[in-house]
C-alpha positions in Angstrom: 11.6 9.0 9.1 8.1 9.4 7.4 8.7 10.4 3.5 5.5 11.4 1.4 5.0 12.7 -2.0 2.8 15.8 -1.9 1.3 18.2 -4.5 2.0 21.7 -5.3 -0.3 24.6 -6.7 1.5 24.5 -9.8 0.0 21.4 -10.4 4.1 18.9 -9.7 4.5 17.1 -6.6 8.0 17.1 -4.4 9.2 14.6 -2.4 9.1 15.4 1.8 9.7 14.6 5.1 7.0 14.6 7.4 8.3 16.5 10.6 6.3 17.4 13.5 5.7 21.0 12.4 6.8 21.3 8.7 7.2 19.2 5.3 10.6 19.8 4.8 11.4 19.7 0.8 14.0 16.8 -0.6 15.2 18.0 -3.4 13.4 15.3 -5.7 10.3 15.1 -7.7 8.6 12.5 -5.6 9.8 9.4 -3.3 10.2 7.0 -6.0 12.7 9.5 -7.8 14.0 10.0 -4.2 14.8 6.3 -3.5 16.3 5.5 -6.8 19.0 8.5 -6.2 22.2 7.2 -4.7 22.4 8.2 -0.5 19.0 8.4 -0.4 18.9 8.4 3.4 21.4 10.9 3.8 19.2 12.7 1.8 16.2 12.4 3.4 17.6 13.3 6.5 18.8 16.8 5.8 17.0 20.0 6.0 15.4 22.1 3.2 12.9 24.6 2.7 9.4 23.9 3.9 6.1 23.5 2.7 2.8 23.9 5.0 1.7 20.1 6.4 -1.9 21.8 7.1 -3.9 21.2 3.9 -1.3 19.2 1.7 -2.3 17.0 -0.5 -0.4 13.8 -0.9 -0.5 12.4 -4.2 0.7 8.3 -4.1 3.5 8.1 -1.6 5.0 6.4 -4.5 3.2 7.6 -7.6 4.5 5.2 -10.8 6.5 2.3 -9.3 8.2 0.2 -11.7 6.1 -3.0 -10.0 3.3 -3.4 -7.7 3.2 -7.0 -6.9 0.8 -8.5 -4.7 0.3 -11.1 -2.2 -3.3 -13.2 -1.7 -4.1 -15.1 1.1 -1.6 -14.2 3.3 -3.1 -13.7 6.7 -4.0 -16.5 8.6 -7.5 -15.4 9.5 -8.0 -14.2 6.3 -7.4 -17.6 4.4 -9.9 -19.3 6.8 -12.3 -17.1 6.3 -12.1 -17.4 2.5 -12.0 -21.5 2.8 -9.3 -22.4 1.6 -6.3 -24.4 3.4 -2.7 -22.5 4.0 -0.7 -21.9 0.8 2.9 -23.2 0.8 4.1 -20.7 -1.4 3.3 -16.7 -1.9 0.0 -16.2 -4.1 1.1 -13.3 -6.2 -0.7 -10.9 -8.8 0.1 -7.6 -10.2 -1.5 -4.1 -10.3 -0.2 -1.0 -13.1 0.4 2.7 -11.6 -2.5 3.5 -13.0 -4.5 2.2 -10.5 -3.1 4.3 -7.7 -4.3 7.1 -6.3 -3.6 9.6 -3.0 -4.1 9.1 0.8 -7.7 11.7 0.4 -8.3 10.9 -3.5 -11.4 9.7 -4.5 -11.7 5.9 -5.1 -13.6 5.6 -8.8 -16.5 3.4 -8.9 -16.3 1.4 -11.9 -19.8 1.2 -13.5 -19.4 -2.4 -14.6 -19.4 -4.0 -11.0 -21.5 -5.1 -8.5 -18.9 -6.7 -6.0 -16.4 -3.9 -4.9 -14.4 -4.5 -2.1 -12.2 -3.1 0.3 -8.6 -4.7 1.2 -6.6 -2.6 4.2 -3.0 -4.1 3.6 0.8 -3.2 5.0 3.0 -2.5 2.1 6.8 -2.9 1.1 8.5 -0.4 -0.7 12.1 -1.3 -2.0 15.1 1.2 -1.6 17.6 -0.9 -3.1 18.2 -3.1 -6.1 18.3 -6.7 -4.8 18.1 -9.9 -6.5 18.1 -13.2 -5.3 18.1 -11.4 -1.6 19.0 -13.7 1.6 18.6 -12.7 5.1 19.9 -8.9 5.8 20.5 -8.2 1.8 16.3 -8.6 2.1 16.2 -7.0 5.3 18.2 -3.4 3.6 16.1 -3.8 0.2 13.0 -2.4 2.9 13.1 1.2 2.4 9.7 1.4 4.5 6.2 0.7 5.0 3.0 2.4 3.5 -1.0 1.7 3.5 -2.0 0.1 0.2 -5.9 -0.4 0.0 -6.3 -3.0 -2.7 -10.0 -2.5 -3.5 -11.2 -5.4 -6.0 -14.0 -6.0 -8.8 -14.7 -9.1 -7.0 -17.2 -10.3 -9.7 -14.1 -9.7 -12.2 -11.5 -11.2 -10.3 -13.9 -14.3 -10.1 -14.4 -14.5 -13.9 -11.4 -16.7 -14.5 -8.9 -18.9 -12.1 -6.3 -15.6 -12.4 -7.1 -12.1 -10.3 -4.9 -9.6 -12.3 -8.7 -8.4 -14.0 -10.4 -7.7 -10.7 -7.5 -6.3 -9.0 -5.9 -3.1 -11.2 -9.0 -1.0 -12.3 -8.4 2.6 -12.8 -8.2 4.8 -9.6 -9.5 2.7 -7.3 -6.2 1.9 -4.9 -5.1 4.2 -2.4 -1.1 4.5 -1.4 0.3 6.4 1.4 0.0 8.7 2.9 3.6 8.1 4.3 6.4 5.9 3.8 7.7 4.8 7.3 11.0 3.4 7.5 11.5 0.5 9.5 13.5 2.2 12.9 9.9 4.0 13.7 7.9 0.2 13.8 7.5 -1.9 16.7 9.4 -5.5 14.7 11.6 -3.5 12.2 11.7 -5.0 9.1 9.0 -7.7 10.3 6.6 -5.2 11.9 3.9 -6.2 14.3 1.6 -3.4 14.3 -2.2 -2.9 14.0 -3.9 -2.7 10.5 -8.0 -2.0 10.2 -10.7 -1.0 7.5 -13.7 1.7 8.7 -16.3 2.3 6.4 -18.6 4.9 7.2 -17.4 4.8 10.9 -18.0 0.9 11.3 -14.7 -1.3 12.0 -14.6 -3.9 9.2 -11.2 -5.0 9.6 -9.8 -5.3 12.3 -5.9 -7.6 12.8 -1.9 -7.5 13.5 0.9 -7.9 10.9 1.9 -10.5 13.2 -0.7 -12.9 11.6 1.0 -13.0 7.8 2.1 -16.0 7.0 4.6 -14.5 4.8 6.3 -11.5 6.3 7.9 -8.4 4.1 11.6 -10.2 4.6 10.1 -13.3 3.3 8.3 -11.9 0.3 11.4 -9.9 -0.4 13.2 -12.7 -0.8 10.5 -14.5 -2.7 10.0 -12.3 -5.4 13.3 -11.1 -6.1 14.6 -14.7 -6.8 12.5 -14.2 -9.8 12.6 -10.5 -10.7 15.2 -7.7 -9.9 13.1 -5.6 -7.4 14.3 -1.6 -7.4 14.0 1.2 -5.9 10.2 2.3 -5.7 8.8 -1.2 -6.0 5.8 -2.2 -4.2 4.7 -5.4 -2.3 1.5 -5.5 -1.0 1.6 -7.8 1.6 -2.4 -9.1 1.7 -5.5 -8.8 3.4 -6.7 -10.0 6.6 -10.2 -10.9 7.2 -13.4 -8.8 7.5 -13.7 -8.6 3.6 -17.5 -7.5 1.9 -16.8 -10.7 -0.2 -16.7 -12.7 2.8 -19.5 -11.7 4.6 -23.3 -13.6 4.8 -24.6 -12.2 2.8 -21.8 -10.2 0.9 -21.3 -6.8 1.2 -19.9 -4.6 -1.1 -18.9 -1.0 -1.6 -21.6 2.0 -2.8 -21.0 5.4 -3.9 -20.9 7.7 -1.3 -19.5 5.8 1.0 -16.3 6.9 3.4 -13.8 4.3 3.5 -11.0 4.7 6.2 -7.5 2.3 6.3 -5.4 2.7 8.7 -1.9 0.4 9.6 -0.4 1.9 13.0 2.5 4.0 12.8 1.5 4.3 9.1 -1.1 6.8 8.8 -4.6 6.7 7.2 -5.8 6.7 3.5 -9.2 8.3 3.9 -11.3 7.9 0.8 -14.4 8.8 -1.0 -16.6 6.2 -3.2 -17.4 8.2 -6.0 -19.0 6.8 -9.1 -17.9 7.1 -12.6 -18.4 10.2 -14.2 
């Protein structure tokens, strides 16, 4: 199934499935409210009434999770390209639901940086409470997969040895459109599918989920030995290379600019820099 959040005229957003034709109404407010009622799937399998899939406008697929946590330095590429040698354990930060914003929002340039970035990742989002998860109890906690672009202050996220002030800036990361649930992904729970950055028509980014180092079922498992995830938490699962920060010499995002991520079978979060008002 593909799940969404979407907005109405009256200025709420519902929770839907994405059919071929129709968004068929769920019954809930939006997908986080969704996932944390009991029967869930049953529920987003049935029919309802309809709104029109030409012109919606999906808010975050998720729009205030309890937790965004994120992973650094996960792909293998990635971590090479950045200098630095394989990390035996999950490097994790955290971003508030006040950074999100929709699949075709806007991404806010904040007028104190110089060094924004783009970051095309593949995330988690949990359908069932889980702690300390092992093997399949991990495997259920994956409700689906969604496109997360974790754009960064890279000049703030710099300023100290920790990332969490670079990373959760004010309407500057995209989530959704869709929520995916693992049966529609080539690898299931460990999907192997195609992730890539475009900005302004130019391939950036450009790699497989096959290269994490730590897959969703891992990081599932990591994370909730320390914290009870629930329903409507996000993982972000990293970046692989093809970052602005990266580049000789760096390149960073302007306002203006078109910025396209896209993780096959996913969707697309197609974006707008736009600078502060």
């Amino acid at each position: 199934m593909k799940l969404a959040t979407i907005r109405t005229a009256e200025g709420a957003t519902r929770a839907v499935r994405a059919d071929d034709d129709r968004l068929v109404d769920l019954g809930a407010a939006d997908v986080g409210a969704l996932l944390a009622a009991p029967g869930w799937r049953e529920r987003a399998a049935a029919d309802g009434p309809s709104h029109e899939r030409r012109g919606a406008e999906y808010a975050p697929v998720v729009p205030r999770p309890g937790k965004i946590i994120c992973v650094g330095l996960n792909y293998r590429n990635h971590i090479l390209e950045m200098g630095r040698d394989l990390p035996r354990y999950p490097t994790l930060f955290a971003k508030y639901a006040e950074a999100l914003v929709g699949a075709g929002d806007d991404i806010v340039l904040p007028p104190e940086t110089g060094a924004f970035d783009w970051e095309c990742e593949l995330a988690v989002v949990v359908g069932t409470p889980v702690r300390r998860a092992r093997g399949a109890s991990a495997e259920d906690a994956i409700a689906g997969f969604t496109v997360l672009n974790d754009v960064t202050c890279r000049d703030w996220q710099f300023r100290t040895k920790e990332w969490l002030q670079g990373k959760t800036w004010e309407a500057t990361t995209p989530l959704g459109p869709h929520l995916v649930t693992p049966d529609e992904l080539p690898g299931g729970v460990r999907p192997k599918v195609d992730i890539s950055t475009e900005l302004d028509g130019e391939t950036v980014q450009r790699d497989n989920t096959g290269d994490l180092l730590f897959d969703p079922v891992d990081l599932v498992e990591y994370v909730s030995t320390m914290i009870t995830l629930r329903p409507g938490d996000v993982i972000a699962t990293g970046t692989p290379g093809g970052v602005g920060h990266a580049r000789k010499p760096p390149r960073y995002l302007r306002a203006g600019q078109r910025l396209v991520t896209t993780v096959e079978g996913l969707g697309s979060c197609v974006n707008r820099i736009v600078a502060s008002a």
